[in-house]
C-alpha positions as CSV (number, residue, x, y, z in Angstrom):
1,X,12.8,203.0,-5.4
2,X,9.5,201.8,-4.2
3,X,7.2,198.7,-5.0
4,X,3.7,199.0,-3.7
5,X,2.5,195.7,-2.0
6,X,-0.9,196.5,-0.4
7,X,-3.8,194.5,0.4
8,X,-6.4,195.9,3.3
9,X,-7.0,192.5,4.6
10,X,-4.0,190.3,4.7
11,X,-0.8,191.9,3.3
12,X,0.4,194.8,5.1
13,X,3.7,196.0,3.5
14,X,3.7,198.9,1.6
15,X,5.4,201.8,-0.4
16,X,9.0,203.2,-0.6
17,X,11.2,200.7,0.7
18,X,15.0,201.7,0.4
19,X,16.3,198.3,0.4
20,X,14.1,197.0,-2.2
21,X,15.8,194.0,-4.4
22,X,15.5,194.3,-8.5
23,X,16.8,191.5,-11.0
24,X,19.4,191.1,-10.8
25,X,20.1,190.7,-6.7
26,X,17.7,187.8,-7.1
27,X,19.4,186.2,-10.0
28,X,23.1,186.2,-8.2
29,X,21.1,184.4,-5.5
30,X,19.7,182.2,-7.9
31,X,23.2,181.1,-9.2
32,X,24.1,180.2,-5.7
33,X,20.5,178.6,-3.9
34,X,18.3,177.6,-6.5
35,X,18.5,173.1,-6.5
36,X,17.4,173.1,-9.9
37,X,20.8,174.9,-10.9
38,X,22.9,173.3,-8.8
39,X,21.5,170.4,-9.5
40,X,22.2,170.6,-13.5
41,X,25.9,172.2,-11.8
42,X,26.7,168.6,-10.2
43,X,25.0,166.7,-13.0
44,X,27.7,168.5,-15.0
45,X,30.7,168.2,-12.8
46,X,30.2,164.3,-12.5
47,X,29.4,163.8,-16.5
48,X,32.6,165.6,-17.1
49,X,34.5,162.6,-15.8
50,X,33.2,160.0,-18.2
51,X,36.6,161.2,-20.7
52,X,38.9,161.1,-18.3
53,X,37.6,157.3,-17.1
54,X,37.3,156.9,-21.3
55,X,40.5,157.9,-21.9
56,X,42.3,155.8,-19.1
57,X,41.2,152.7,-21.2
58,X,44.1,153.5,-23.2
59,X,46.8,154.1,-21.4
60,X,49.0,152.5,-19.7
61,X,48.1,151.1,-15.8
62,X,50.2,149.8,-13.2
63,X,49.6,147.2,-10.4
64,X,51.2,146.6,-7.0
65,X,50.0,143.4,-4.8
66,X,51.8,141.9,-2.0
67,X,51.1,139.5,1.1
68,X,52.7,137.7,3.9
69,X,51.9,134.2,5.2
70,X,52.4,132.5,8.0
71,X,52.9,128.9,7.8
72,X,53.1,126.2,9.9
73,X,54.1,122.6,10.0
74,X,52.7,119.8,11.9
75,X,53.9,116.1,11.5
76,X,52.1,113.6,14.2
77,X,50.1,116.3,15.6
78,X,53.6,117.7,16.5
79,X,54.9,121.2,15.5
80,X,57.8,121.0,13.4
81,X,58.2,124.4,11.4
82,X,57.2,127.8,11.4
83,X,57.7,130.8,9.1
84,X,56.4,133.7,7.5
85,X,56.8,134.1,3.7
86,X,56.4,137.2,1.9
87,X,55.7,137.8,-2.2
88,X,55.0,141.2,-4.1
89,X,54.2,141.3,-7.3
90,X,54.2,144.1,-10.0
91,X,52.3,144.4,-13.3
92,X,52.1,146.6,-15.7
93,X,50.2,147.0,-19.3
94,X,49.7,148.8,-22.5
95,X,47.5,148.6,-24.7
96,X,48.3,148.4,-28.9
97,X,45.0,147.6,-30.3
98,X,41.6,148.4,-28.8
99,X,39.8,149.6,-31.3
100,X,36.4,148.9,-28.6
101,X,38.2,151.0,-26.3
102,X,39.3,153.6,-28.6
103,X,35.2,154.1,-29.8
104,X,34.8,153.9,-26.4
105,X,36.7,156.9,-25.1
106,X,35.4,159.0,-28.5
107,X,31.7,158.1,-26.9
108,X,33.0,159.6,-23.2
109,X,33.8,163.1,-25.2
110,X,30.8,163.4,-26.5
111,X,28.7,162.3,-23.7
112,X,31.4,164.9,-21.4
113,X,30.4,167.8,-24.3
114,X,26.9,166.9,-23.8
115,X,26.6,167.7,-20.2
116,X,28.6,170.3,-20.5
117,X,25.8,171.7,-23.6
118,X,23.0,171.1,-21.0
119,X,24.7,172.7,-18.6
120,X,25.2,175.6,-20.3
121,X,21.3,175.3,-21.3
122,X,20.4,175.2,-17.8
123,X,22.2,178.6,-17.0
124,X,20.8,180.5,-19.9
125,X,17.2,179.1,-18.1
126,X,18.0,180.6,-14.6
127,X,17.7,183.8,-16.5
128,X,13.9,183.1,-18.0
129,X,13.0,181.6,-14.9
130,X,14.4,184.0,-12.7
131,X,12.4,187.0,-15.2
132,X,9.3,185.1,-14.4
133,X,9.1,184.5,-11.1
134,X,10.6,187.9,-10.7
135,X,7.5,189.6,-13.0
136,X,5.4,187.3,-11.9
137,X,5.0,189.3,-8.6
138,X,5.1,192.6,-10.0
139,X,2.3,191.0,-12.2
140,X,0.1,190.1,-9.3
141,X,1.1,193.4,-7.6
142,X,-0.1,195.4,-10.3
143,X,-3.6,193.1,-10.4
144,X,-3.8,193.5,-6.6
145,X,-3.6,197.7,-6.9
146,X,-6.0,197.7,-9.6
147,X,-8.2,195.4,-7.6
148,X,-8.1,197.7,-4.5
149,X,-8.2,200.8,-6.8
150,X,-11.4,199.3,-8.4
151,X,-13.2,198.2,-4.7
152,X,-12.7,201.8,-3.8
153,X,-13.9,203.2,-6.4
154,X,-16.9,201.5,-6.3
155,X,-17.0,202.1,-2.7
156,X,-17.7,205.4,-3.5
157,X,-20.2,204.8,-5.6
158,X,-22.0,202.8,-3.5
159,X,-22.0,205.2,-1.1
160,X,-23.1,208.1,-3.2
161,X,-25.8,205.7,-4.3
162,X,-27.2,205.1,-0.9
163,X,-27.0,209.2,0.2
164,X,-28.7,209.6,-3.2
165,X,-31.6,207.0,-2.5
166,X,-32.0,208.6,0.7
167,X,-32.6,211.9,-0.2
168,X,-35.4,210.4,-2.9
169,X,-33.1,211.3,-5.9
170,X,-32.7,207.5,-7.1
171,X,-34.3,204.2,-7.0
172,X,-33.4,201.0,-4.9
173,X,-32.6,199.5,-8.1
174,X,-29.4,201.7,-8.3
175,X,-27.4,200.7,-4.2
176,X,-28.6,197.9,-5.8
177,X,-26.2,197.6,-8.5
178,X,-23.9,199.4,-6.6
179,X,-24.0,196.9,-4.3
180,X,-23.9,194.3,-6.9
181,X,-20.2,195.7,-8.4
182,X,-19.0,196.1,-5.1
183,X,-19.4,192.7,-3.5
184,X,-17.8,191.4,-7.3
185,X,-15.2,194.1,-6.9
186,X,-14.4,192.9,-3.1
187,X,-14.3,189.0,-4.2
188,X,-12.0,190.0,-7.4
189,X,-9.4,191.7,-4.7
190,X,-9.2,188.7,-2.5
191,X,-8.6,186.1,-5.7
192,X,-5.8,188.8,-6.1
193,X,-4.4,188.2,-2.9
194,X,-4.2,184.9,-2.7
195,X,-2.3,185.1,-6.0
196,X,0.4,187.6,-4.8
197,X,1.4,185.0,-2.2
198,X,1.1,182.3,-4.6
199,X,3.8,184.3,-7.0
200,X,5.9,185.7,-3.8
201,X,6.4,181.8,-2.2
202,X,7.3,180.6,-5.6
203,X,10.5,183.7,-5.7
204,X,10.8,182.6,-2.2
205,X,11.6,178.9,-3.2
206,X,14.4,180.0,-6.0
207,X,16.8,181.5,-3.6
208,X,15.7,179.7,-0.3
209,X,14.3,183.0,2.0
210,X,11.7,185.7,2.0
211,X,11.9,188.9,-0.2
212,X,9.4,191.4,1.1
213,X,10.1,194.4,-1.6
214,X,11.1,194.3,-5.1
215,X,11.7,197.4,-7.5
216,X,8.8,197.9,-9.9
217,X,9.1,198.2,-13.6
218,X,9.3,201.7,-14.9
219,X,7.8,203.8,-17.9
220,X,11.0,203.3,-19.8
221,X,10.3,200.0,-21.7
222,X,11.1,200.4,-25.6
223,X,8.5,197.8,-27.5
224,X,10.5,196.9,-30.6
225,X,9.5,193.9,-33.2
226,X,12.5,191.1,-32.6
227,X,15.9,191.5,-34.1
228,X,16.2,190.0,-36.8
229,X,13.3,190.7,-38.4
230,X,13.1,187.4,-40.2
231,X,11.1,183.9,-38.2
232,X,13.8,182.3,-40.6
233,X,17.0,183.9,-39.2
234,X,15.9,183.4,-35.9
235,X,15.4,179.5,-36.9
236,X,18.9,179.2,-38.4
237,X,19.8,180.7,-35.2
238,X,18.3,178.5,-32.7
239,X,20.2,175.1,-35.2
240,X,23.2,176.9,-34.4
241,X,23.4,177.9,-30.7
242,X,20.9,176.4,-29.1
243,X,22.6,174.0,-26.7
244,X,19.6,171.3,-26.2
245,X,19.9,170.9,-30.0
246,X,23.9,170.3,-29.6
247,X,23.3,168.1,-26.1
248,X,20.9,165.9,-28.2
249,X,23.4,165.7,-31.7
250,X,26.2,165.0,-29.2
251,X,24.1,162.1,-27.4
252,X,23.5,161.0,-30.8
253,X,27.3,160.9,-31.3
254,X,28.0,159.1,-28.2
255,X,25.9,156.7,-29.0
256,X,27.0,155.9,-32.7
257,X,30.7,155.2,-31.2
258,X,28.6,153.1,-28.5
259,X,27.5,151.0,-31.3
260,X,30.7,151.1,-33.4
261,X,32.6,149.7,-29.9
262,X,29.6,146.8,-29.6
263,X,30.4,146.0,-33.1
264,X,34.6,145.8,-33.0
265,X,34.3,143.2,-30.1
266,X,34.9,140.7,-32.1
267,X,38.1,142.0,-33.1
268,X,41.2,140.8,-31.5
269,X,42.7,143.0,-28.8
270,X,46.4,143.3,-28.0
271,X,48.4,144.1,-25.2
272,X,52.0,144.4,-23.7
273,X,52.2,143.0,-20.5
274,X,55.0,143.2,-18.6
275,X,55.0,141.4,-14.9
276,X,57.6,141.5,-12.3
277,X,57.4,138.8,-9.1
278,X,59.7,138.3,-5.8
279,X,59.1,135.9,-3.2
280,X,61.0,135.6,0.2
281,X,60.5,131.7,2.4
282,X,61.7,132.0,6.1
283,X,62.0,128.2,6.6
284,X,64.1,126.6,8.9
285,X,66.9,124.8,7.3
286,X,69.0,121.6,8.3
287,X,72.0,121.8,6.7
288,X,74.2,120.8,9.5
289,X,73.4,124.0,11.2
290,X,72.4,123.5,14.5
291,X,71.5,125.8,17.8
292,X,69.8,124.3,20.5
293,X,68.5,121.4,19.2
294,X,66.9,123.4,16.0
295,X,67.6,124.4,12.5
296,X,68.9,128.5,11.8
297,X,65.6,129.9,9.4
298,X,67.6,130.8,6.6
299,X,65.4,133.1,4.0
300,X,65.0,132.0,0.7
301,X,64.7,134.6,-2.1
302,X,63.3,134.0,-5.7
303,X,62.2,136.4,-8.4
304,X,60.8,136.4,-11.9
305,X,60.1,139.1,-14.7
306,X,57.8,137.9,-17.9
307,X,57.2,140.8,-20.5
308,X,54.4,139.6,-23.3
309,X,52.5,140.6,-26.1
310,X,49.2,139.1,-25.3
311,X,46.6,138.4,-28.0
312,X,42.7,137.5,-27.7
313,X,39.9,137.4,-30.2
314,X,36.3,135.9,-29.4
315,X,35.8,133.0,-31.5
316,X,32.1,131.8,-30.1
317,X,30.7,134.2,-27.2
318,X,27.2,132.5,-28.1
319,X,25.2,134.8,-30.3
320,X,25.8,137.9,-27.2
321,X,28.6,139.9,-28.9
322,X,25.8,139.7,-32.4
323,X,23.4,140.5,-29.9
324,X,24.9,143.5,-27.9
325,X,26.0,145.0,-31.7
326,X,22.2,144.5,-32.4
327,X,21.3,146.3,-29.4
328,X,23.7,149.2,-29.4
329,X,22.6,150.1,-33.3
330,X,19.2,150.1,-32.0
331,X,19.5,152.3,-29.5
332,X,22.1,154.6,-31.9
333,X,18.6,154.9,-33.9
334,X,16.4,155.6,-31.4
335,X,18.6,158.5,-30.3
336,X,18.5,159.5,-33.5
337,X,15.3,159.9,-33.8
338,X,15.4,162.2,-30.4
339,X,17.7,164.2,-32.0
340,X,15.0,165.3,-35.2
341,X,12.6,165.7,-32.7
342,X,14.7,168.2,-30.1
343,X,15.5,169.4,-33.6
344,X,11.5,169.6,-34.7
345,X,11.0,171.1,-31.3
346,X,13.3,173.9,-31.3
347,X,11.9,174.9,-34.3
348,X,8.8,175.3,-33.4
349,X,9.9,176.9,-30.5
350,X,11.2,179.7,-31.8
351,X,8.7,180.0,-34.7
352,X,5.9,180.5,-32.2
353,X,8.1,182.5,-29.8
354,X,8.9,185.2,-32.6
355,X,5.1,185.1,-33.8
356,X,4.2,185.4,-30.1
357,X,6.4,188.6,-29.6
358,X,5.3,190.3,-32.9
359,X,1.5,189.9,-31.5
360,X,2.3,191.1,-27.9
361,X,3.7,194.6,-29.6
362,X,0.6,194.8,-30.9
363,X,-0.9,194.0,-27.9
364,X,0.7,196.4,-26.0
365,X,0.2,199.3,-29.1
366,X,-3.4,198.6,-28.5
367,X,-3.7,198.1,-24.6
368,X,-2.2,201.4,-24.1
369,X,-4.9,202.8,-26.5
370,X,-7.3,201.0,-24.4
371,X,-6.2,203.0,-21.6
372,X,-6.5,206.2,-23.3
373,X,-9.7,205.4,-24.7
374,X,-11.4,204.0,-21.5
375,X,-10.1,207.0,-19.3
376,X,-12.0,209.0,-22.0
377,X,-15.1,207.3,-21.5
378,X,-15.4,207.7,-18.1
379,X,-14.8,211.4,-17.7
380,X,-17.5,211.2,-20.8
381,X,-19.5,209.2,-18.1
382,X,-18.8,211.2,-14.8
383,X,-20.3,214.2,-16.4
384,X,-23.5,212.5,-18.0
385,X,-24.2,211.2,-14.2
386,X,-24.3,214.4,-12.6
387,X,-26.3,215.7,-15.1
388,X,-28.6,212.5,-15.3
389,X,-27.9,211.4,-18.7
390,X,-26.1,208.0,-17.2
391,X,-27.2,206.1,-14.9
392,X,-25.0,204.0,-12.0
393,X,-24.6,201.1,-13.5
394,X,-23.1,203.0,-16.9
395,X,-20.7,205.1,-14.1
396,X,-19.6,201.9,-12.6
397,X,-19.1,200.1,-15.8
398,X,-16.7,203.2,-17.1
399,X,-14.8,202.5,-14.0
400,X,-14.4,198.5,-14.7
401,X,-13.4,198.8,-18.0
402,X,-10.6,201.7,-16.9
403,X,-9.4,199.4,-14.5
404,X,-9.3,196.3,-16.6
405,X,-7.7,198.0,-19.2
406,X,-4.8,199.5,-17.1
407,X,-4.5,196.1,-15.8
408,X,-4.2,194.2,-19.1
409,X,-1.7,197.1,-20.3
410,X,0.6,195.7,-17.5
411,X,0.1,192.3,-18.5
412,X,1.1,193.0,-21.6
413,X,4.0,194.5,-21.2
414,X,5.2,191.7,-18.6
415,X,4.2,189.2,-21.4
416,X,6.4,190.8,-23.4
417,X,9.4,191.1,-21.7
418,X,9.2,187.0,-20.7
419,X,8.3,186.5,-24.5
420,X,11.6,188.2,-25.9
421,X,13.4,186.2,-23.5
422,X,12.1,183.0,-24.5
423,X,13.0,183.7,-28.0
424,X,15.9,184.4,-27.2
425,X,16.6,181.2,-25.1
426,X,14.8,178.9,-27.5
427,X,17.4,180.6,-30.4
428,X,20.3,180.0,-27.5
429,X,21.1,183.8,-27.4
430,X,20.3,184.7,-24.0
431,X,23.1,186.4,-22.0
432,X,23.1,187.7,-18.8
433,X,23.5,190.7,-20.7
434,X,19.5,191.0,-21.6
435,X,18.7,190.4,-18.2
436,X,21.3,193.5,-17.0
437,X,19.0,195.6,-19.9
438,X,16.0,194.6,-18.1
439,X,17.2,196.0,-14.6
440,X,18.1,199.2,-16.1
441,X,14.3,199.7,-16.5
442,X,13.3,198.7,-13.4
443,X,13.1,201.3,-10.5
């Protein structure tokens, strides 16, 4: 394995490294140091608790309070008792009728299915982003070596141009030009370079340390036209899987029962309530007791139980539950209106994403072609410059446009491997299957 990361000025590693990291090492990393993931992880783990908290609303609950007092009695600024009293109390309840609570705990499920949707979103995006950042630097690599490829070329020329002008076989006009190409060719390689650190911080920033060597993609890559072959089928399968769609249609659940529990609050609620009390007094008593002048504290115990059935019903809450019922339809509307736009959205998404693959096949059909016919055109070139049909400026041209084009093929094929894997995420198909597919090619 070897990934070529070369740069005459600043960068310095190079060639064959051994321990060279593909796809999928960075990804594992990913699941475990990229914030944005574990961000979505925690969002997910706290969300989940809304049913549990939902569904406690309708259960029983239990209550234990006690306390102890002490108490003392002054009569004429004179101390004439003193005690501690103790009470504990127990109560317990059930509820029978709360249909606000019940609509209540249905809107928890959905908003606990709804983070669990985006979670599940935000994983499927840890592959594309991954992909990106990943070919991202292979991208800039590949710019980089055509960039230093192209500066030497035209090096050369430059060099032959100068030995030629020299000797009296060519004009100024053509170090010139040489000259010309070369300084372009020099500025192009350092724009490159500052790009390759660009894309190798941002990799750096996913998984929280510095990757110095990644394997390169080989000349294995099958271009196919997406699967199915139909925009439509992919739409129908984006409004099925896609889980931004089913985050925002669960949101829009959660918040129809959040309206529908605004709206049963003026209903009555009822209750069993069952309460259990015990009180212990330590207060001296004078019944003819008597031992050294003072009364024996003789405890006094009392206890009470009370099981209800407790009724309450709003009569006149002053317009707010009306209000609050007003205000949670409202907002039931407005996040159904999100919900045909995420819907909307998607669709787009994925109509633009299978157009967008279909043109980069071409694309990459053609660039390769481009390659072929601009290698062509410079060995046409080469020869017509020794024998003085070209001139320097037509050599050095033949050379751009060879460059260019091998460097646009690459493009192209890196624009189509993110492109298939946006379509696939916008239909909500990605696995971390695809991404163990793209590895295999790397090398």
């Amino acid at each position: 394995m070897k990934k070529i990361l070369k740069s005459s000025l600043i960068l310095f590693f190079i060639v064959a490294d051994l321990n060279a990291e593909n796809l999928l090492d960075i990804y594992n990393e990913a699941l475990k140091n990229d914030p944005t993931y574990k961000a979505a992880e925690y969002s997910y783990l706290s969300d989940k608790e809304l049913v549990v908290q939902g569904r406690a609303a309708l259960l029983p609950s239990l209550t234990l309070s006690g306390s102890t007092n002490w108490n003392e009695y002054y009569q004429d600024k004179q101390l004439q008792q003193e005690y501690n009293s103790f009470s504990s109390s127990a109560r317990f309840s059930q509820p029978l009728f709360r249909l606000d609570s019940w609509f209540q705990y249905k809107q928890s499920k959905s908003l606990s299915n709804a983070a669990e949707a985006d979670f599940a979103y935000e994983q499927q995006n840890l592959i594309v982003r991954t992909s990106e950042l990943y070919f991202g630097v292979l991208r800039e690599i590949d710019n980089l070596n055509a960039a230093l490829s192209e500066e030497k070329a035209i090096k050369k020329q430059l060099d032959q141009a100068q030995q030629r002008y020299e000797v009296g076989l060519s004009a100024i006009t053509g170090v010139q030009e040489a000259q010309l190409s070369f300084d372009i060719s020099k500025a192009a390689r350092i724009n490159a370079e500052g790009r390759l650190f660009a894309a190798r911080e941002a990799l750096n920033a996913l998984i929280g340390r510095e990757i110095f060597s990644l394997n390169e993609l080989g000349d294995s890559l099958l271009i196919e036209e997406p699967k199915p072959s139909s925009k439509e089928q992919w739409v129908d399968l984006a409004l099925k899987n896609n889980y931004q769609l089913k985050a925002a249609i669960l949101r829009k659940s959660a918040a129809k029962n959040s309206a529908r529990s605004a709206a049963s609050n003026h209903l009555p609620k009822i209750d069993i309530v069952g309460t259990q009390s015990e009180s212990e007094t330590n207060q001296f008593n004078y019944e003819g007791i008597n031992v050294n002048g003072q009364g024996i504290p003789v405890p006094e115990i009392t206890g009470r139980k009370n099981y209800v059935i407790q009724f309450s019903m709003p009569i006149f809450q002053s317009g707010a539950v009306t209000s609050k019922r007003k205000q949670a339809y409202a907002q039931y509307e407005k996040t159904n209106e999100n919900t045909l736009f995420a819907q909307r959205k998607i669709i787009q998404e994925v109509r633009s994403g299978y157009s967008n693959v279909v043109t980069l096949v071409a694309n990459v059909t053609a660039q390769k072609q481009a390659v072929i016919s601009a290698t062509s055109a410079l060995e046409a070139t080469q020869v017509g410059y020794k024998v003085g049909t070209r001139n320097i400026v037509d050599l050095l041209q033949a050379e751009k446009n060879l460059y260019s084009a091998e460097k646009n093929l690459a493009n192209a094929k890196y624009d189509y491997i993110i492109a298939k894997l946006k379509l696939s995420l916008a239909a909500g198909t990605i696995t971390p299957g695809d991404l163990v597919n793209i590895n295999s090619l790397l090398e």
